[in-house]
C-alpha positions as CSV (number, residue, x, y, z in Angstrom):
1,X,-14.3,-12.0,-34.0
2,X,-13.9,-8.3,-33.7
3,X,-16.4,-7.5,-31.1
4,X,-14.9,-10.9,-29.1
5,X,-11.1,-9.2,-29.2
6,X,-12.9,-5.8,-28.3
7,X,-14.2,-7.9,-25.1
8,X,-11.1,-9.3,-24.4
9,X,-9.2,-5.9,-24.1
10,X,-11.6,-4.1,-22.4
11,X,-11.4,-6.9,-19.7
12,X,-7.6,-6.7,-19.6
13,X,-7.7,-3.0,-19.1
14,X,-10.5,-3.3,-16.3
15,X,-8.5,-5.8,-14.8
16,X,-5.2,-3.4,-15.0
17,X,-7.0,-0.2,-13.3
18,X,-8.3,-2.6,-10.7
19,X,-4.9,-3.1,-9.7
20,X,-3.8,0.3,-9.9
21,X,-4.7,1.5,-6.3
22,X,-1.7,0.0,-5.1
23,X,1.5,2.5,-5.0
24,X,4.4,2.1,-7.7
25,X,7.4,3.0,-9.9
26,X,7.7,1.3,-12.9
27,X,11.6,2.0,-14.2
28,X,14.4,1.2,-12.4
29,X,15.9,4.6,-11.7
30,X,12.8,5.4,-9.4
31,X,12.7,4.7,-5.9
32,X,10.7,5.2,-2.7
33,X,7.5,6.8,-3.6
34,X,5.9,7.9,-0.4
35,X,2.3,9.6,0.2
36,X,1.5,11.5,3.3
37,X,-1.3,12.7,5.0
38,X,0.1,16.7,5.8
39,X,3.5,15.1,5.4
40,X,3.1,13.1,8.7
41,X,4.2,9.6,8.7
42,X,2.1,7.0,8.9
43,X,-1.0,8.4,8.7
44,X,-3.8,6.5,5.7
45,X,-3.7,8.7,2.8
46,X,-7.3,9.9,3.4
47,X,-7.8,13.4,3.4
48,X,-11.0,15.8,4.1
49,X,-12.7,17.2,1.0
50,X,-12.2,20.5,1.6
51,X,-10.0,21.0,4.5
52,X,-6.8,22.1,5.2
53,X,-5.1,18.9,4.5
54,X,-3.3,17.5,1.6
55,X,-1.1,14.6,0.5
56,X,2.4,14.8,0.0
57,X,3.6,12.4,-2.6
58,X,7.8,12.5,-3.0
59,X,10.1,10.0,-4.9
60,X,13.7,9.6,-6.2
61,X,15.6,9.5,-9.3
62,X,18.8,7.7,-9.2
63,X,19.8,9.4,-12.6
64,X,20.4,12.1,-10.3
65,X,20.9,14.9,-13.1
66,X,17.7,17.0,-13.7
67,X,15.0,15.3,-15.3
68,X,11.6,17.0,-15.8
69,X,8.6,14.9,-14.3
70,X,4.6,15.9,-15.0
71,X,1.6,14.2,-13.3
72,X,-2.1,14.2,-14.0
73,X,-4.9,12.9,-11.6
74,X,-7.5,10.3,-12.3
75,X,-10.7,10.0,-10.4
76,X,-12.0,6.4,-9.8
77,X,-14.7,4.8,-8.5
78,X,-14.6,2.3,-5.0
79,X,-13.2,-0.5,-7.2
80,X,-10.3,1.9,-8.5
81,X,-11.7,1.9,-11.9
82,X,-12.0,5.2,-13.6
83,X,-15.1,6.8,-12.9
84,X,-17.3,9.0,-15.4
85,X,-16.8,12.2,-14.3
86,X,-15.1,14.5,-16.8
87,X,-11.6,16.3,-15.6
88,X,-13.6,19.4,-14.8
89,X,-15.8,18.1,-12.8
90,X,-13.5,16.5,-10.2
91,X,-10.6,19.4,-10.4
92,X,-10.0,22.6,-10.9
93,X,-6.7,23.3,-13.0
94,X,-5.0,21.3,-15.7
95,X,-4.5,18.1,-16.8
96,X,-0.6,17.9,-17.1
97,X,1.5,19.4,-14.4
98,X,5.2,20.1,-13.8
99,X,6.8,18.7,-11.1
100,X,8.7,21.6,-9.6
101,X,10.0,21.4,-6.3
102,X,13.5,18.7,-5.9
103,X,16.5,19.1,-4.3
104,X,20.1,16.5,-5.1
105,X,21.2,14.6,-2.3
106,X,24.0,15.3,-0.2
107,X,26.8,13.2,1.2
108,X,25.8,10.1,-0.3
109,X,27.9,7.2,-2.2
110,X,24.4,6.5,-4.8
111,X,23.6,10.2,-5.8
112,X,20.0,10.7,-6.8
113,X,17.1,14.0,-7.0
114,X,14.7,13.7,-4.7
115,X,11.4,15.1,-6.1
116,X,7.7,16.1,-4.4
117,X,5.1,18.0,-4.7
118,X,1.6,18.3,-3.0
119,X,-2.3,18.1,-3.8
120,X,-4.3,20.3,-3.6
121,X,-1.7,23.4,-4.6
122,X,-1.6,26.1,-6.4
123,X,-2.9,24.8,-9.4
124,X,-4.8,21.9,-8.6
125,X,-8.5,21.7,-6.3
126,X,-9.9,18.6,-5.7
127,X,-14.0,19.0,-5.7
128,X,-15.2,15.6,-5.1
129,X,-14.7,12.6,-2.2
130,X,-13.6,9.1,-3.7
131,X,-10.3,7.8,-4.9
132,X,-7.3,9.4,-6.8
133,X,-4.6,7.9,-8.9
134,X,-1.6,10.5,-9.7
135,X,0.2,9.0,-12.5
136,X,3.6,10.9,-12.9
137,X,5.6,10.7,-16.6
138,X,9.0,12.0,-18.0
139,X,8.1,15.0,-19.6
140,X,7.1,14.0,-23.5
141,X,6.3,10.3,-22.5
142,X,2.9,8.6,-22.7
143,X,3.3,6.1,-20.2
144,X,3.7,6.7,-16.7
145,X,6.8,6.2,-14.8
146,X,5.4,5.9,-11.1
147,X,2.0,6.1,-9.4
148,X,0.4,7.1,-6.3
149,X,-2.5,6.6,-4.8
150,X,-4.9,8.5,-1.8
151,X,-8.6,8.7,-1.0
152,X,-10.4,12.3,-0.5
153,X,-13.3,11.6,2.3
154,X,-16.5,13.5,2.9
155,X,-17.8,11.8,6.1
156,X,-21.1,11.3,6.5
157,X,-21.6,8.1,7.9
158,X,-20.3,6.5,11.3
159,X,-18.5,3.1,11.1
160,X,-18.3,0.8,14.3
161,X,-15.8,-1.9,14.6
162,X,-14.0,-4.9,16.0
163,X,-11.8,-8.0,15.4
164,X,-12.2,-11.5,17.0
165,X,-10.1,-14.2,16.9
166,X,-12.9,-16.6,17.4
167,X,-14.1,-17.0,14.0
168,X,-15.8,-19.4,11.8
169,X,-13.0,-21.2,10.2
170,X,-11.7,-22.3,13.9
171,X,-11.1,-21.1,17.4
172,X,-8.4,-19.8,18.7
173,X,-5.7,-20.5,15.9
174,X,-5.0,-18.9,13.0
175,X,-7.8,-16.1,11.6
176,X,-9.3,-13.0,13.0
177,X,-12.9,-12.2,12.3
178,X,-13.8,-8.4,11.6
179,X,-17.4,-7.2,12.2
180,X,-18.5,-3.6,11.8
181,X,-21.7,-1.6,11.4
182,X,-22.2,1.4,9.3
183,X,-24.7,3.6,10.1
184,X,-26.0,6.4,8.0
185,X,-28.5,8.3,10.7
186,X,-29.4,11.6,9.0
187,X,-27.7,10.4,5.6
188,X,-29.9,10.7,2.8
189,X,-30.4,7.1,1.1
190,X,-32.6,5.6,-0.8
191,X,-31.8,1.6,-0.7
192,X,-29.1,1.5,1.7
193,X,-28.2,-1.7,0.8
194,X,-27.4,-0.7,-2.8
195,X,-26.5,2.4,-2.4
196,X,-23.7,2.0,0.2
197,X,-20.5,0.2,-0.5
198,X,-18.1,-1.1,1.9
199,X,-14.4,-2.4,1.4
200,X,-11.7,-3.7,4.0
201,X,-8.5,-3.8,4.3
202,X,-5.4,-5.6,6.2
203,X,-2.2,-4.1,7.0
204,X,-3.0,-1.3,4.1
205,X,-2.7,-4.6,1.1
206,X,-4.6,-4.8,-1.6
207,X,-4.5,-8.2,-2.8
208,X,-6.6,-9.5,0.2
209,X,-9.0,-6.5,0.1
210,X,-12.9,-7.2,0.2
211,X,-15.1,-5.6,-2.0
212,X,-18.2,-7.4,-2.3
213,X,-20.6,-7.5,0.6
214,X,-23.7,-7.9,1.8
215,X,-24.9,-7.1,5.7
216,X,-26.0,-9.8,7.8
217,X,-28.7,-8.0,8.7
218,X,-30.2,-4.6,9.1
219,X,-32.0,-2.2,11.9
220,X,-33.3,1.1,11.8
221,X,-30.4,3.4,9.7
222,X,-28.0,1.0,10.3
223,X,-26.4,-2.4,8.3
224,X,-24.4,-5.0,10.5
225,X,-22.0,-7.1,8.9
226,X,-20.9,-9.5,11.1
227,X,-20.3,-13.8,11.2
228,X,-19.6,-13.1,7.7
229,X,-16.7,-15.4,6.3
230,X,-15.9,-13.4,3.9
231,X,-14.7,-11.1,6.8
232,X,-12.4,-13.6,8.1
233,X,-8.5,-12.9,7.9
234,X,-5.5,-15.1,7.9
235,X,-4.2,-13.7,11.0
236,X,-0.5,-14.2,10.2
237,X,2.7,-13.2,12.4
238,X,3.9,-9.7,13.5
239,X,5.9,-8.2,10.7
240,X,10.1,-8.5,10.7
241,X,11.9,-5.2,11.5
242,X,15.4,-4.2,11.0
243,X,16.8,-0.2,10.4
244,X,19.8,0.8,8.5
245,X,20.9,3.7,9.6
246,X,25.4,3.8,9.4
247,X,27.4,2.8,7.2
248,X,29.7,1.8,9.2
249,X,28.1,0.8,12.2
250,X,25.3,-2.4,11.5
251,X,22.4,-1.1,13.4
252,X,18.8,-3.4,14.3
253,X,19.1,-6.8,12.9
254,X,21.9,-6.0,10.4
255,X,24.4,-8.6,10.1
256,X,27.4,-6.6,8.6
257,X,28.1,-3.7,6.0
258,X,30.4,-3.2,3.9
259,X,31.7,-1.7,0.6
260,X,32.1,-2.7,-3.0
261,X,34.3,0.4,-4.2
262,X,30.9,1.7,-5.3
263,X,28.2,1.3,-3.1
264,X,27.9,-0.3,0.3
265,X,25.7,-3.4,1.4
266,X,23.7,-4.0,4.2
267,X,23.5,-7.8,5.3
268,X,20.4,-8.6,6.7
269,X,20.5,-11.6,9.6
270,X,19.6,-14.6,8.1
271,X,15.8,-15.7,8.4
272,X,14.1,-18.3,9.5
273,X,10.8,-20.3,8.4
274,X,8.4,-19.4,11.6
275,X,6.7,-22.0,13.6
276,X,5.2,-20.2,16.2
277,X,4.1,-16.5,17.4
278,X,6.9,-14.2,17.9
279,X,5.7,-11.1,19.8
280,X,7.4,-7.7,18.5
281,X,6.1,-4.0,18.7
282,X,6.2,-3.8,14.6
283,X,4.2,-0.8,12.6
284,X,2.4,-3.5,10.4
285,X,4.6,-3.1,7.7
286,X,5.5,0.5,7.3
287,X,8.7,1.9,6.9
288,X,10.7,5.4,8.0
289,X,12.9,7.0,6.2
290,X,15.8,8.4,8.4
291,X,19.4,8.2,8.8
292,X,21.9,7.6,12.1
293,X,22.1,11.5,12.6
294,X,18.5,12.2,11.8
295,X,19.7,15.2,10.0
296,X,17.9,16.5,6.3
297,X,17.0,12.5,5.9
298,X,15.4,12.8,2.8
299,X,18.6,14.0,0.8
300,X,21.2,12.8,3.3
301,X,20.1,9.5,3.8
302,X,21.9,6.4,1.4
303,X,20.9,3.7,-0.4
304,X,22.4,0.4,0.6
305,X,22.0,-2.8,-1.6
306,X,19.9,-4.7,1.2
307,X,20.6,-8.5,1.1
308,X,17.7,-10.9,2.2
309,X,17.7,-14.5,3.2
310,X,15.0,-17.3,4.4
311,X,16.1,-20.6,5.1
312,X,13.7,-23.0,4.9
313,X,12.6,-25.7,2.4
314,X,11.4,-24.3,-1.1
315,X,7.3,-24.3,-1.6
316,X,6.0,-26.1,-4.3
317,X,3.3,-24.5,-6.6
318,X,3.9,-20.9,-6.4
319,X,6.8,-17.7,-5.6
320,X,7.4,-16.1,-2.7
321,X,8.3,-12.1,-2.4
322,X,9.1,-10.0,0.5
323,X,6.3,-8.0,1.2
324,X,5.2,-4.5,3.4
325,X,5.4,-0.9,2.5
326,X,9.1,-1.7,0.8
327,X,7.2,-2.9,-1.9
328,X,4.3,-1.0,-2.1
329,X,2.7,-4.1,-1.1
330,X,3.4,-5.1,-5.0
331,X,4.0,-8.6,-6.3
332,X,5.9,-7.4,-9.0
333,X,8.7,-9.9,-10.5
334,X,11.2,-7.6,-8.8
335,X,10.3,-8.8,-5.6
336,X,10.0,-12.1,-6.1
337,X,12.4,-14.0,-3.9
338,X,15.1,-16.7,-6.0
339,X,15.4,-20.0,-3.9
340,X,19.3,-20.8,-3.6
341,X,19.5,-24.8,-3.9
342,X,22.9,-24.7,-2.5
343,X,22.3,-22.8,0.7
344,X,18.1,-23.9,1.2
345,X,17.2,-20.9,1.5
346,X,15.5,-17.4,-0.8
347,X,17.2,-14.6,-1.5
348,X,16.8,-11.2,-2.8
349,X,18.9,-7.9,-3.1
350,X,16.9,-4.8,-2.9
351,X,18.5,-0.8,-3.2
352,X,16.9,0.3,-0.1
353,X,16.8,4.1,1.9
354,X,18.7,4.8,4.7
355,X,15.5,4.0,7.4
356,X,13.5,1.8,9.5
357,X,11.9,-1.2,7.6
358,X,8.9,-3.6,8.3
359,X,8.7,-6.9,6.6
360,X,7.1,-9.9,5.4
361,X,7.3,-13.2,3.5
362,X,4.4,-13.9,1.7
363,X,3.8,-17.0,-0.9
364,X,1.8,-16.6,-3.6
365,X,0.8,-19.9,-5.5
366,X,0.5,-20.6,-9.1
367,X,-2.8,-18.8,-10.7
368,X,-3.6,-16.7,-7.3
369,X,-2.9,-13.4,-6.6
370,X,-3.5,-13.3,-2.9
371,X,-0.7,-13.7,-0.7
372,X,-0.2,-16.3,2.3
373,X,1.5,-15.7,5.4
374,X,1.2,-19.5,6.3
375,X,4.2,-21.5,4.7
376,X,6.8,-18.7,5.7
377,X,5.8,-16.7,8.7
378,X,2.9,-19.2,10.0
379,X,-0.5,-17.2,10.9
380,X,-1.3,-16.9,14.8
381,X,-4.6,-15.6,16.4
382,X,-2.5,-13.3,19.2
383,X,-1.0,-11.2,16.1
384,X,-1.6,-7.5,16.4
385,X,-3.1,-6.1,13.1
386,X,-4.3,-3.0,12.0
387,X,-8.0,-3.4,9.6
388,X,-9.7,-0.5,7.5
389,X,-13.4,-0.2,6.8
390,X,-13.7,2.5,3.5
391,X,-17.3,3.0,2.5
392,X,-18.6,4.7,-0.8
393,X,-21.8,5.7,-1.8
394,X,-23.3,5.8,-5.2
395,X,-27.2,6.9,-5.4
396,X,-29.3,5.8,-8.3
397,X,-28.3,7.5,-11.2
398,X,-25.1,9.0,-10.2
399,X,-21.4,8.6,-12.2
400,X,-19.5,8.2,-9.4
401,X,-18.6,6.8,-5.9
402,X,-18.4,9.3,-2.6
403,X,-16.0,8.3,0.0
404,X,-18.7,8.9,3.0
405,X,-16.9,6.7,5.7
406,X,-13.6,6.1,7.1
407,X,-12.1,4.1,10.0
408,X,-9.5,2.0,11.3
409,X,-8.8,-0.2,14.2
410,X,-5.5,-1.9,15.6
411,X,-6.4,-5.7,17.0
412,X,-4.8,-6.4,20.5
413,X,-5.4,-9.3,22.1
C-alpha cells in the first residue's frame, strides 16, 4: 500500500511540473507577469546561450507597500520536468535571490509596486541550453507566489517549415496542417530519431502543444514530419482585440467607463457566438502594456475592473474561460467564465493594465484539458496563426535536454 501511495504522488507531482511551463501568479495581489526577450515586446522568450541577451521578467503587487520577493531557477527537461542536473551545473551563483529593482506607481486610482529584474545578472549565469522555470516567493515562504518561464537555445540544427490548410481531417474548412524538417548536417548524433526531440506550438499555448513524434520519414541528415495528424490544428478564428487606454475617454471596442468611488471599470462591447471568419490584424493573443499618453507605462498605467460578455447559448459538458496572453494562456478557476441565465450570455470581471489586449473564448469540456475554439469563436481555415517548432536533444547517457533548434512561422493564406 505504501509503495502504491508513493506511485500515486510521484505521478501527481510529474503531472504538476508538466504543467508548469506555462506563466503564472498564484495570489491575488499579483498581477501581470511579463517575460521579454532584451525587454522587447513580443519577442518568444528564447534566448542564446551565451550571448548578449537576457530575459526580463517584471510583475505587480497590488499591496503596494514594500514587500520583499526572492526567486530561484529550475532547469527542466523538453517536457518541463526537472531535469538531473545539480544547481551548479546549470548556474553560476545562488540559489535564493533578492528581488531588488521596483519602483510605486504613479497617478493611479489602484496603487501597486511594480517589480523586475533580469537573467543572467550580476549574480546569476546560465551555462546550459533547455528550459528554465523562475519561481519567485515572499521572502520566508516555501511556496512560490508567481512563475515564469523562458527557453536558453544553443542552435545547432536548422528547422524548415510550413502550414496548410489542406489537411487530413478535411479540405478547406476548419484545420491547418504543419510540416517541418529538421536537419542536423554537421550535428553530431548517434540515432537521430532518438536522440532528437521535437515539440510544437500554437499561438504560444500549452494545452494543445505536441510532444510526442515520430518523422514520416528520413533522408540523408535530415527527418521530415509531414501528413502527420498529430500535426493537424484546429484552425480557429483571429483573436478579439480591444485597448484601454483613458479613463475617461472608452478607446477600441470599449463600451463605457466609469467609476465606483474606488476604482473605475472598463465595459467591454458585448460579444457574440461566431459563425463565420472575421478578418482582423490581431497579434495572436498578446497583449501591450501602455497608457493614452504613452508616458512611464509601466507605473503610470491603471488597472481597470474589465467587464466581459458572450451571448450565446450555454455549452453543455464542460467551462469556458477567456483565453490569450491575459491569462497566461492558464485555465485556472479564475478565468473561468459564469453563464448568466438571465441575460444568455458568460461573464467575467477581470483587474486588467492600462494596454492593448488580445482575446479568446475557448471551451474546455468535462475531463479535457485542451481548449476548443469551435462552440464560441468557430475554427476557419483562412485564420492567420503563428506555430513554433522547439527541438531538444538528449544523447545516450546524458541528464538533460539541449535546446538545439528554434523557429517560428506566421500562417497567411
Amino acid at each position: 500500500m505504501n509503495r502504491l501511495l508513493s506511485i500515486i504522488l510521484i505521478l501527481v507531482l510529474q503531472t504538476n511540473v508538466l504543467k508548469a511551463q506555462e506563466n503564472g501568479v498564484y495570489v491575488d495581489n499579483l498581477k501581470t507577469i511579463q517575460v521579454q526577450l532584451n525587454g522587447e515586446w513580443g519577442e518568444q522568450p528564447v534566448m542564446l546561450l551565451g550571448g548578449e541577451n537576457y530575459m526580463l521578467i517584471s510583475f505587480d503587487d497590488l499591496q503596494h507597500n514594500f514587500v520583499r520577493y526572492t526567486y530561484n531557477i529550475i532547469h527542466c527537461n523538453a517536457d518541463w520536468t526537472q531535469s538531473d542536473l545539480l544547481r551548479s551545473e546549470y548556474m553560476t551563483g545562488f540559489d535564493d535571490n533578492r528581488i531588488e529593482d521596483y519602483d510605486q506607481s504613479m497617478n493611479t486610482e489602484m496603487e501597486y509596486n511594480h517589480y523586475s529584474f533580469t537573467i543572467p545578472n550580476e549574480d546569476v549565469k546560465l551555462l546550459v541550453s533547455g528550459n528554465y522555470i523562475v519561481n519567485i516567493f515572499e521572502d520566508g515562504e516555501d511556496d512560490p507566489v508567481a512563475r515564469a518561464c523562458f527557453s536558453v537555445l544553443e542552435p545547432h540544427v536548422g528547422i524548415s517549415m510550413s502550414v496548410t490548410n489542406n489537411t487530413d481531417i478535411d479540405t478547406y474548412q476548419s484545420h491547418q496542417q504543419l510540416s517541418f524538417a529538421i536537419n542536423y548536417s554537421g550535428f553530431q548524433v548517434r540515432n537521430a530519431v532518438d536522440e532528437l526531440i521535437p515539440v510544437v506550438r500554437q499561438n504560444n499555448r500549452w494545452d494543445n502543444a505536441i510532444y510526442t513524434l515520430k518523422p514520416t520519414y528520413m533522408r540523408v541528415n535530415e527527418m521530415v514530419y509531414e501528413h502527420n495528424r498529430n500535426l493537424i490544428f484546429e484552425a480557429g478564428n483571429e483573436y478579439r482585440r480591444f485597448e484601454i487606454l483613458d479613463r475617461h475617454v472608452p478607446t477600441m471596442r470599449v463600451d463605457r467607463m466609469r467609476y465606483d468611488g474606488d476604482y473605475y471599470h472598463a465595459e467591454i462591447m458585448v460579444d457574440e457566438q461566431r459563425t463565420a471568419y472575421l478578418f482582423d490584424k490581431d497579434q495572436d493573443g498578446l497583449y501591450y502594456i501602455r497608457n493614452g499618453n504613452n508616458v512611464d507605462n509601466e507605473t503610470e498605467s491603471d488597472y481597470y475592473y474589465t467587464h466581459f460578455r458572450l451571448e450565446m447559448p450555454q455549452i453543455p459538458g464542460g467551462d469556458l474561460y477567456i483565453n490569450g496572453e491575459l491569462t497566461n494562456n492558464r485555465f485556472a478557476e479564475e478565468y473561468k467564465m459564469e453563464y448568466n441565465l438571465m441575460e444568455h450570455a458568460y461573464e467575467i470581471v477581470l483587474p486588467l493594465k492600462q494596454g492593448s489586449y488580445n482575446y479568446q473564448y475557448l471551451f474546455v469540456r468535462d475531463g479535457e484539458e485542451v481548449g476548443s475554439t469551435a462552440p464560441s469563436e468557430g475554427s476557419f481555415h483562412q485564420t492567420e496563426n503563428e506555430y513554433s517548432v522547439y527541438v531538444y536533444n538528449r544523447p545516450f547517457g546524458s541528464r538533460y535536454d539541449k535546446l538545439v533548434g528554434f523557429k517560428t512561422i506566421a500562417y497567411e493564406p
